[in-house]
KERO-24995 format. One record per residue (C-alpha): residue in one letter; x, y, z. Coordinates in steps of 0.02 Angstrom, whole numbers, m for minus. Each point is the difference from the previous one (the first is absolute). Layout:
<rs>
+------+--------+--------+--------+
! type !      x !      y !      z !
+------+--------+--------+--------+
!    a !      X !      Y !      Z !
...
+------+--------+--------+--------+
</rs>
This chain:
<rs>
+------+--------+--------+--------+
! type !      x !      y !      z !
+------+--------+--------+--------+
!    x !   m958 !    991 !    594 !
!    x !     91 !    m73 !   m137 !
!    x !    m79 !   m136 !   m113 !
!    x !     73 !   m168 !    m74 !
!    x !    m46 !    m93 !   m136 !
!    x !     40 !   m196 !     12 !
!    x !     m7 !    m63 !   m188 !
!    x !     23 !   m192 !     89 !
!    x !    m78 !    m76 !    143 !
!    x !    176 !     56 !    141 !
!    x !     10 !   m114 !    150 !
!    x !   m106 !     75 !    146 !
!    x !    152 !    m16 !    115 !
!    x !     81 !    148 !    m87 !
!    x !   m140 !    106 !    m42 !
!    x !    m33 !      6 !    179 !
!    x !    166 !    102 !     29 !
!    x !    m63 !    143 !    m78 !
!    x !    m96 !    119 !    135 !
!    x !   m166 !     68 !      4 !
!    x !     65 !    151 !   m101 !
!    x !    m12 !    m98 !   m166 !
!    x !   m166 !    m81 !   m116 !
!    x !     57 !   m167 !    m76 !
!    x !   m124 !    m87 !   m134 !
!    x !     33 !    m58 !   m201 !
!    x !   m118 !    148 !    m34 !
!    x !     99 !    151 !     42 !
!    x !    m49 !    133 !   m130 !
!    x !    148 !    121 !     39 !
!    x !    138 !   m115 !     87 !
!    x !    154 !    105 !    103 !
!    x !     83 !   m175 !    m26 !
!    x !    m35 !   m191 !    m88 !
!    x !     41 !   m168 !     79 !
!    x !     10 !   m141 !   m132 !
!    x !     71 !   m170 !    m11 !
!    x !    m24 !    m79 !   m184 !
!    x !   m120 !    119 !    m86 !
!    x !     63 !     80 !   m168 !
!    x !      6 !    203 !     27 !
!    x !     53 !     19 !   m184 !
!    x !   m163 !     53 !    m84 !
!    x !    m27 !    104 !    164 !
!    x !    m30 !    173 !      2 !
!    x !     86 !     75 !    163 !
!    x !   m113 !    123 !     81 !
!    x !     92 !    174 !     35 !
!    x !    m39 !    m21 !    183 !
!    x !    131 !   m168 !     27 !
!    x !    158 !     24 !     77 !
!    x !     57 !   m190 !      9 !
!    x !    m19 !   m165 !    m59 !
!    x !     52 !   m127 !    138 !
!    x !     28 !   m179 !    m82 !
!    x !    m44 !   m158 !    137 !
!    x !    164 !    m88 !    m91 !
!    x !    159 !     11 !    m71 !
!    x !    m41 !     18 !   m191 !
!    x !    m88 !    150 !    m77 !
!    x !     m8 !    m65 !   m178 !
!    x !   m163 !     60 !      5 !
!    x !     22 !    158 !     48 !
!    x !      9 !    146 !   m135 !
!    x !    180 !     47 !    105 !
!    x !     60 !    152 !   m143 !
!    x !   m172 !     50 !      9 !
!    x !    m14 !     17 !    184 !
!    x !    172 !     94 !     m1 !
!    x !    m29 !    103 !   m133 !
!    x !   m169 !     69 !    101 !
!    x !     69 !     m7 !    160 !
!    x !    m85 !   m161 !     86 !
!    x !    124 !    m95 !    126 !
!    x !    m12 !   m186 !    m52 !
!    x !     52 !   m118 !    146 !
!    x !     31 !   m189 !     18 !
!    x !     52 !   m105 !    155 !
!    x !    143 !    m75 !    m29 !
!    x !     45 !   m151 !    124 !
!    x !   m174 !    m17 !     48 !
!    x !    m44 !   m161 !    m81 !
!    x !    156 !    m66 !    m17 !
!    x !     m4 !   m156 !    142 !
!    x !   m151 !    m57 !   m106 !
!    x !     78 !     m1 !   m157 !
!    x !    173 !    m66 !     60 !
!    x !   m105 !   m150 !     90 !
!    x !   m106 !    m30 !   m160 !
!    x !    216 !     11 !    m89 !
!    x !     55 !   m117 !    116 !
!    x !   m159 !   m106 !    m46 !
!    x !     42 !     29 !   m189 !
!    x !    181 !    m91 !     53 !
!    x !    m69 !   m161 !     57 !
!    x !   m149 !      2 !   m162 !
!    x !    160 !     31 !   m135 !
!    x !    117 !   m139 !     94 !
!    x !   m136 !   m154 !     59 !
!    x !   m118 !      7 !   m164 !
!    x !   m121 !     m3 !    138 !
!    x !   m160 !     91 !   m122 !
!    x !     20 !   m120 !   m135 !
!    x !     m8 !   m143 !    122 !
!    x !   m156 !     73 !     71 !
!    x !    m88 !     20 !   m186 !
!    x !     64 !   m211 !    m25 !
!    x !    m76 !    m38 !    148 !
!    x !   m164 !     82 !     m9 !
!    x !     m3 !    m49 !   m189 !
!    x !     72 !   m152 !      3 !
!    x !    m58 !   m126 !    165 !
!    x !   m180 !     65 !     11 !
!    x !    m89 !   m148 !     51 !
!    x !    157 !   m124 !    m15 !
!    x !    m37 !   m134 !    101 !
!    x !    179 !    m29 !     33 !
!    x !     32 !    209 !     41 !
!    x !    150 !    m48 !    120 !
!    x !     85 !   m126 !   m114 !
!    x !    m17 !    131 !   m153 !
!    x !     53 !    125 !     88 !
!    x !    174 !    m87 !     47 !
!    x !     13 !    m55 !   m183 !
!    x !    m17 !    148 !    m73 !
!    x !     80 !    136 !    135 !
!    x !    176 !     m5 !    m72 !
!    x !    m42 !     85 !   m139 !
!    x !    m12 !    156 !    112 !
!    x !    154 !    m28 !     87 !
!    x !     91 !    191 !     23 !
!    x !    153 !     49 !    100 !
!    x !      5 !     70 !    165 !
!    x !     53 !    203 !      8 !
!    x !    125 !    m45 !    144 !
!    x !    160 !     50 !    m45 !
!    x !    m50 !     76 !   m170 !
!    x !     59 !    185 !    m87 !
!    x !   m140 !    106 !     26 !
!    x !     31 !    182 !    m99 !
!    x !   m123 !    133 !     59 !
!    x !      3 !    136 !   m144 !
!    x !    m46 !    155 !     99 !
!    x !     50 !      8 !    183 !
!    x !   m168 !    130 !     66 !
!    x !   m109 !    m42 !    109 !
!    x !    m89 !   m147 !    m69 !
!    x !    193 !    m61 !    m66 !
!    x !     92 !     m5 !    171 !
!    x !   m159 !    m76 !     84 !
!    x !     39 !   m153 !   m139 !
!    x !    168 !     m5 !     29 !
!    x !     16 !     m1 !    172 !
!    x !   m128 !   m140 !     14 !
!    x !     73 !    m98 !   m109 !
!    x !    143 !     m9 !     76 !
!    x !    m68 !    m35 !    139 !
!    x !    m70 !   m164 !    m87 !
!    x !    168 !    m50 !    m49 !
!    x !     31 !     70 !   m154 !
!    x !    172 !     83 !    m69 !
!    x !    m77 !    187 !    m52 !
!    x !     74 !    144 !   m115 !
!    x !    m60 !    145 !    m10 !
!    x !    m13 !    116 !   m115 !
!    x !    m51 !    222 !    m12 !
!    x !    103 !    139 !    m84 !
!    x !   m107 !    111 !    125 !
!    x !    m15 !   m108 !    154 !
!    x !    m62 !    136 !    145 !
!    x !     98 !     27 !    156 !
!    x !   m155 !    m58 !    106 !
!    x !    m16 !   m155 !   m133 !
!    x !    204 !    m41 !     45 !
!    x !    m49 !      2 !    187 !
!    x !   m131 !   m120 !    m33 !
!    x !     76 !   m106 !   m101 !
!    x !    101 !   m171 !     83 !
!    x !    184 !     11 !      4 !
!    x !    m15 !   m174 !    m67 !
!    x !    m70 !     71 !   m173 !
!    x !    124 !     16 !   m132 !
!    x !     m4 !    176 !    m75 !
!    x !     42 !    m24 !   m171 !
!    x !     19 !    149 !   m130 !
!    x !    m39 !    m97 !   m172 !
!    x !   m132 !    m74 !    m63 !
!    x !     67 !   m108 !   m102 !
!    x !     76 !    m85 !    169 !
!    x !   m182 !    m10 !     57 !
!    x !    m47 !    m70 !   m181 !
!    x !    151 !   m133 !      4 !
!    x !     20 !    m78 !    176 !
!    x !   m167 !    m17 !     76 !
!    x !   m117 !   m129 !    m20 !
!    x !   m158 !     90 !     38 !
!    x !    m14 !    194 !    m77 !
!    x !   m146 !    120 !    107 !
!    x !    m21 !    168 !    m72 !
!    x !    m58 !    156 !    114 !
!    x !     37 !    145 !    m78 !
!    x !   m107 !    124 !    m75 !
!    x !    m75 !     21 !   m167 !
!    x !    113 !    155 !   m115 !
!    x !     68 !      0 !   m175 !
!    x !    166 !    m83 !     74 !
!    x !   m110 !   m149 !     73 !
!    x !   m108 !    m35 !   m124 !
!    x !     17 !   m176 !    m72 !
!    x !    153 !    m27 !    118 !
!    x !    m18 !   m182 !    m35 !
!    x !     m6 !    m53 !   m171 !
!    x !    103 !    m99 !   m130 !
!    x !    164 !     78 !     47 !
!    x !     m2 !    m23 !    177 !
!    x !    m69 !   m162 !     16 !
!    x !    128 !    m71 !   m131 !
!    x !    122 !     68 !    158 !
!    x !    m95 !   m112 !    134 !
!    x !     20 !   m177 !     66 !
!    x !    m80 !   m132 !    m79 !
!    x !   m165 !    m41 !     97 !
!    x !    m24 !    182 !     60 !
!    x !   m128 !     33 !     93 !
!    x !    m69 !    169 !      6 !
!    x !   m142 !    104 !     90 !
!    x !    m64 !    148 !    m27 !
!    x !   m111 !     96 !    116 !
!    x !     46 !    195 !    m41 !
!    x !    m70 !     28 !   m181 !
!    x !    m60 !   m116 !   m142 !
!    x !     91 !    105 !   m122 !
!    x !    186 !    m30 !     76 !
!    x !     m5 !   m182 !    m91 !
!    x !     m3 !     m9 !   m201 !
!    x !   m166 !   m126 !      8 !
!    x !     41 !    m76 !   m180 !
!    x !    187 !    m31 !     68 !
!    x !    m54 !    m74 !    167 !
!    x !   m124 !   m122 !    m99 !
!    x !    137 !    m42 !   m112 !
!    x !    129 !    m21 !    131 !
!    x !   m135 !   m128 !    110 !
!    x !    m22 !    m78 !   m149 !
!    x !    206 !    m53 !    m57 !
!    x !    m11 !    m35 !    188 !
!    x !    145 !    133 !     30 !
!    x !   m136 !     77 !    144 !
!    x !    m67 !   m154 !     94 !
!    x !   m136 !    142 !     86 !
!    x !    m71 !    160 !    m24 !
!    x !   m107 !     68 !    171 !
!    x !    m72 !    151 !    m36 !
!    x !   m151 !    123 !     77 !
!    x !    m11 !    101 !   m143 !
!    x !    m45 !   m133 !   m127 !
!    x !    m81 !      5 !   m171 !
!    x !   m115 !   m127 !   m101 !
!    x !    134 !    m36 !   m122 !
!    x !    105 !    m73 !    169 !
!    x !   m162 !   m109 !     50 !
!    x !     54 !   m154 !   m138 !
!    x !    178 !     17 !     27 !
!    x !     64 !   m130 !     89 !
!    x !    114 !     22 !    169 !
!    x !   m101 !    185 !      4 !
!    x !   m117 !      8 !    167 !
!    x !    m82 !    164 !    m22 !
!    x !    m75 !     82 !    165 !
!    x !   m141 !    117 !     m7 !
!    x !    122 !    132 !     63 !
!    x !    m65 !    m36 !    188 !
!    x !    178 !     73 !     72 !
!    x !    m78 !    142 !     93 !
!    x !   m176 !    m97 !     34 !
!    x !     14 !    m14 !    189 !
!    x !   m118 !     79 !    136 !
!    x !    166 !     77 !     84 !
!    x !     59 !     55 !   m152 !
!    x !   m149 !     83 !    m52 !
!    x !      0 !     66 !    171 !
!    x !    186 !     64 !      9 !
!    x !    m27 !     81 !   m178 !
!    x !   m154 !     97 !     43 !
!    x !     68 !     66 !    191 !
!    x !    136 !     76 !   m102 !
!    x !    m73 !     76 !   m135 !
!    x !   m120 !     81 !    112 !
!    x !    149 !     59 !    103 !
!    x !     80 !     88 !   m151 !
!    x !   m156 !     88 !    m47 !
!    x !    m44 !     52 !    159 !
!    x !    181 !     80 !     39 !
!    x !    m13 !     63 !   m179 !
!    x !   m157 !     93 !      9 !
!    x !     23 !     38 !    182 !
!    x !    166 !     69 !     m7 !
!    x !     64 !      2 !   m157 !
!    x !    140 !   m130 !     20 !
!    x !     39 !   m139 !   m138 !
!    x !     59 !   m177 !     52 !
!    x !     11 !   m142 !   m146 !
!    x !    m58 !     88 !   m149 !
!    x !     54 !    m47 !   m181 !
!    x !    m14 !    145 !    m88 !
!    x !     56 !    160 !    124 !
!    x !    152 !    m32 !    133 !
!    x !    m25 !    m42 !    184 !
!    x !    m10 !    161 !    113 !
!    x !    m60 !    m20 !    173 !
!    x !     50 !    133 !    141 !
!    x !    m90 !     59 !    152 !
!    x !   m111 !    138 !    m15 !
!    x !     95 !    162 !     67 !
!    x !   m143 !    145 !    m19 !
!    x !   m181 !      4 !      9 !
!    x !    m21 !     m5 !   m172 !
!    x !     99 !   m123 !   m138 !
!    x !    m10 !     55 !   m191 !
!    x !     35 !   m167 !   m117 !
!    x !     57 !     69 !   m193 !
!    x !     34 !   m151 !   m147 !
!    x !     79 !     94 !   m128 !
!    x !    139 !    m47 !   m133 !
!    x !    173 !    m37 !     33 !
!    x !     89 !    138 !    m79 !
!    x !    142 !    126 !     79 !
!    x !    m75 !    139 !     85 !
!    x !   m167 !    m47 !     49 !
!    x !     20 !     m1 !    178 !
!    x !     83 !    148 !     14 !
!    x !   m136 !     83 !    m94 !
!    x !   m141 !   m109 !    117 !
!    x !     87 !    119 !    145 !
!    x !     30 !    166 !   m102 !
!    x !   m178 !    m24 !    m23 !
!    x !    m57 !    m32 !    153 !
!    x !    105 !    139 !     62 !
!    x !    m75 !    135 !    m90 !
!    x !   m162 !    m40 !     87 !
!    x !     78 !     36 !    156 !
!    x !     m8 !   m204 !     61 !
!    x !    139 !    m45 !    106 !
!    x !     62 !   m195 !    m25 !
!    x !     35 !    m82 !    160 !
!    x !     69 !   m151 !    m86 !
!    x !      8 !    m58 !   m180 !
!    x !     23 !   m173 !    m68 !
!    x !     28 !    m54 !   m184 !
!    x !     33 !   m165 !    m89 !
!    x !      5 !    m53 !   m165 !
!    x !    m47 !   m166 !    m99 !
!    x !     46 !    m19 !   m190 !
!    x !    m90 !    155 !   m110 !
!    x !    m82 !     55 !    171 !
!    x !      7 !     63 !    149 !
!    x !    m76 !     40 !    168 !
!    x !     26 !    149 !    119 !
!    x !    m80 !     10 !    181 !
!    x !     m2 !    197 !    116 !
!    x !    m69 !     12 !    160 !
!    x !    m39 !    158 !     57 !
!    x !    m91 !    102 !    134 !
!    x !    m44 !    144 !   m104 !
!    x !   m175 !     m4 !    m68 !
!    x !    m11 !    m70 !   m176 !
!    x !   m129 !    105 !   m110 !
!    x !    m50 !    m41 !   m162 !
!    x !    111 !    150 !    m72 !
!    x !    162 !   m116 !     71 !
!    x !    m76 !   m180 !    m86 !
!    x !    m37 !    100 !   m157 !
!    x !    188 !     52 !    m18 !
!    x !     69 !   m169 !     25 !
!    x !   m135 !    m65 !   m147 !
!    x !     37 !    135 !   m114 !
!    x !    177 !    m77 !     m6 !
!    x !     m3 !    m87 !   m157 !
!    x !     77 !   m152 !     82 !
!    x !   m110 !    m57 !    120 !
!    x !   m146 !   m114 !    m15 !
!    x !    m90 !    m12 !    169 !
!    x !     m1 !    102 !    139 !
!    x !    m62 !    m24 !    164 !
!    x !    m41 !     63 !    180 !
!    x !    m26 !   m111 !    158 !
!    x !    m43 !    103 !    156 !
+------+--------+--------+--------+
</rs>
């Protein structure tokens, strides 16, 4: 029986994947694995006992992730899983920056309350909401992953003229992605020819206040840009200075702060990208997918902080070691193993970064005299044996 601790409520349609061999509730005392959404994990102290940390979303900013590495926990996320929802709430944001359709909501509600002559008011004062059509516009998607070529291929398919922009656009990502999209390998193209700048990439030291005084200086005049990755891509005391000179004519964003809410040409969204039932849904099925496989077999599919190894088991039994990624570990992992007299039927090992991840199947009998060797090795963290 293995036990999971949900930290947020996780859409029924998911947890239901998981078999009868595993106790779900938010009151685990010893979890084999943790399911959250939103919840902080930071201040969280990580029972021994968990193996993995599956995320029902694509960001794990609140995830301790050097923590979890350092102590041997498998964080997961599930990338692509929400991403219709949040490139139909983009496509959305497109038609809020261009038709100045919120602040014509706020006149009206504000404004012609009670006006006895509503329908003559409202033709008086309607022009001063008038916005431009995104037909045959420059669209630049910043960041062509999942959510990014979802964007760009439907807005091309609304008629606009789309570039394209990622240093490390996938091989599955350039299969997606329209032929019509322009693949363009500067920014500062991006920054200079479109009128209409959406950013999808993710959240590092390189990204970090991507738009700011510079880079809008490089922009159209009348720019408008969304923003429905991470709030901190976008310098907020630039982009309230740049609405303001009227150099950005709108800034969409789901990641907002209060200092956007009096800026005008800002529409802040209550960051309700991934708020769908079907994304909620999609996000949950495959997180409980990964864990299961994980726990069940070892494999690891769509983690952020070990690399992706997923074979068939071979043997009876499958030992999982995380250790360091230094020379010689595996071949003392066999030498090791050897000496107990365990023969290896087939060995697997991948590395990620400072880490590393190495997978034997055997169908020699695996005492604890063979598990102790492998931990004594001063590089490895974890150890374990599914039967």
């Amino acid at each position: 029986m293995y036990n999971i601790l949900t930290l947020n409520k996780i859409s029924a349609n998911g947890i239901k994947h998981f078999s009868s061999d595993y106790k779900i509730s938010d009151s685990v005392a010893n979890p084999d694995a943790i399911m959250v959404r939103s919840a902080s994990m930071h201040e969280m102290d990580l029972p021994r006992e968990t193996l993995a940390i599956a995320r029902a979303g694509a960001g794990v900013n609140n995830i301790p992730i050097d923590r979890c590495s350092e102590e041997g926990v498998v964080v997961f996320n599930t990338p692509g899983a929400n991403a219709n929802a949040v490139k139909e709430l983009v496509l959305c944001g497109l038609f809020l920056a261009s038709r100045k359709i919120v602040p014509a909501i706020d006149w009206v509600k504000a404004t012609l309350r009670g006006d006895e002559n509503f329908s003559k008011s409202v033709e008086k004062g309607k022009s001063a909401f008038a916005g431009p059509e995104i037909k045959g516009k420059k669209l630049g998607v910043v960041g062509l992953g999942a959510i990014g070529v979802l964007v760009a291929n439907a807005a091309h398919s609304l008629g606009m003229e789309v570039y394209g922009y990622d240093p490390y656009l996938s091989v599955d990502a350039a299969w997606n992605l329209s032929r019509s999209v322009k693949h363009v390998t500067s920014l500062d193209e991006i920054f200079s020819d479109c009128d209409y700048i959406t950013l999808h990439v993710p959240l590092t030291d390189s990204t970090r206040g991507l738009v700011n005084t510079i880079n809008i200086a490089k922009m159209k005049d009348n720019v408008r840009i969304l923003n429905f990755a991470r709030g901190e891509l976008v310098e907020t005391n630039d982009i309230i200075y740049a609405l303001s000179e009227g150099k950005v004519a709108a800034y969409v964003t789901d990641f907002g702060n209060e200092a956007l809410l009096d800026a005008d040409g800002a529409i802040v969204i209550p960051h309700l990208g991934a708020s769908t039932p079907e994304s909620e849904d999609n996000c949950a099925v495959m997180a409980v997918n990964q864990i299961s496989d994980f726990l069940e077999n070892g494999n690891i599919v769509n983690s952020v902080n070990f690399p992706t190894v997923s074979v068939p088991r071979t043997a009876k039994t499958r030992v999982t070691i995380i250790h360091k990624n230094i020379p010689n570990v595996i071949s003392r992992i066999a030498s090791a193993v050897a000496e107990q007299g365990v023969n290896i039927d087939n060995m697997t090992n991948k590395s990620k970064g400072e880490y590393a991840y190495t997978m034997l199947d055997t169908d020699t009998d695996i005492n604890d005299d063979a598990v102790n060797a492998i931990t004594a090795l001063d590089e490895v963290i974890r150890i374990r044996v599914i039967r």
